[in-house]
C-alpha positions in Angstrom: 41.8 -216.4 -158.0 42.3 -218.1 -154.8 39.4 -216.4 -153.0 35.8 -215.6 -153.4 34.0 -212.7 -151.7 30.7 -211.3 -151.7 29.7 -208.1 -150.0 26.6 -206.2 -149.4 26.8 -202.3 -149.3 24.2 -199.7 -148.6 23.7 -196.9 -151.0 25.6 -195.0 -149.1 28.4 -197.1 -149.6 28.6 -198.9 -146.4 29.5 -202.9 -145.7 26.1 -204.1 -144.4 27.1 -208.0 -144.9 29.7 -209.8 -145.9 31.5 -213.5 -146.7 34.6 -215.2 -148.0 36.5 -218.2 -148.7 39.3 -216.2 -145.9 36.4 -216.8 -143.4 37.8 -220.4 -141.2 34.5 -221.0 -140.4 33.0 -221.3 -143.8 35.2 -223.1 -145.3 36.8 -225.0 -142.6 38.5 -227.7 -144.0 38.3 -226.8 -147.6 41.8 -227.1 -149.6 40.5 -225.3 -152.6 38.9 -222.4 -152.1 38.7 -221.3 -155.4 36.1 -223.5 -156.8 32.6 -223.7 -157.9 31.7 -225.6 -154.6 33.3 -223.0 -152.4 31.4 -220.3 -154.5 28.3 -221.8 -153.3 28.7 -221.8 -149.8 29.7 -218.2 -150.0 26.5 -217.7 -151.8 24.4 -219.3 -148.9 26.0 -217.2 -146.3 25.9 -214.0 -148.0 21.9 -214.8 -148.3 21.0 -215.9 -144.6 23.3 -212.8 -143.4 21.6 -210.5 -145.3 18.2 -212.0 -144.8 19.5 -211.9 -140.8 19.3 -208.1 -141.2 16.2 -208.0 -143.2 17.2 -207.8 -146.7 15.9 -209.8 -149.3 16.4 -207.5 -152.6 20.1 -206.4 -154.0 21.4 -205.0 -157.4 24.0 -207.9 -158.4 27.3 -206.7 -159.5 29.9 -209.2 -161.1 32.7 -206.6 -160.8 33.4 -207.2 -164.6 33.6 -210.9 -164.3 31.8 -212.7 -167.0 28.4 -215.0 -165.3 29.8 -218.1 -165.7 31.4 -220.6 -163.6 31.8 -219.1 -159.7 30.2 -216.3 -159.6 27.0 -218.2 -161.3 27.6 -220.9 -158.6 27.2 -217.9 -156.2 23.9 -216.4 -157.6 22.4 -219.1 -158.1 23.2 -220.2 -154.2 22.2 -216.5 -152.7 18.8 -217.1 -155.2 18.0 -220.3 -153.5 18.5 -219.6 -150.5 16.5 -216.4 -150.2 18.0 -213.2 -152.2 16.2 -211.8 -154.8 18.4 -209.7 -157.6 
């Protein structure tokens, strides 16, 4: 995968937050954004935007991808910087 998104939704199914590697401003310069290190900032955003709207507890789902590699890279990033799951 080239990409790597996160997205908060409500129970109701709504987008409440959001981040990717598509973002410019995240990943300005960034050739690979497919990586561990990308996965991380991704993780860090998706944290201080939720946090921005008052949300410090989600359910983590890995969409069927095994926890290993990026999307550990992104837990662990959204954990330290905030998100509990």
């Amino acid at each position: 995968t080239m990409h790597t998104y996160a997205q908060l939704f409500s129970p109701k199914g709504d987008i409440i937050a959001s981040a990717s590697t598509l973002e410019k401003s995240i990943v300005k310069d960034k050739v690979h954004t497919g990586n561990i290190e990308t996965a991380k900032i991704i993780g860090k955003i998706i944290a201080e935007r939720a946090i921005k709207k008052n949300i410090t507890e989600v359910a983590f789902d890995r969409s069927g991808f095994n926890y290993h590699g990026r999307i550990k890279a992104l837990a662990e990033s959204a954990r330290n910087s905030g998100l509990k799951f």
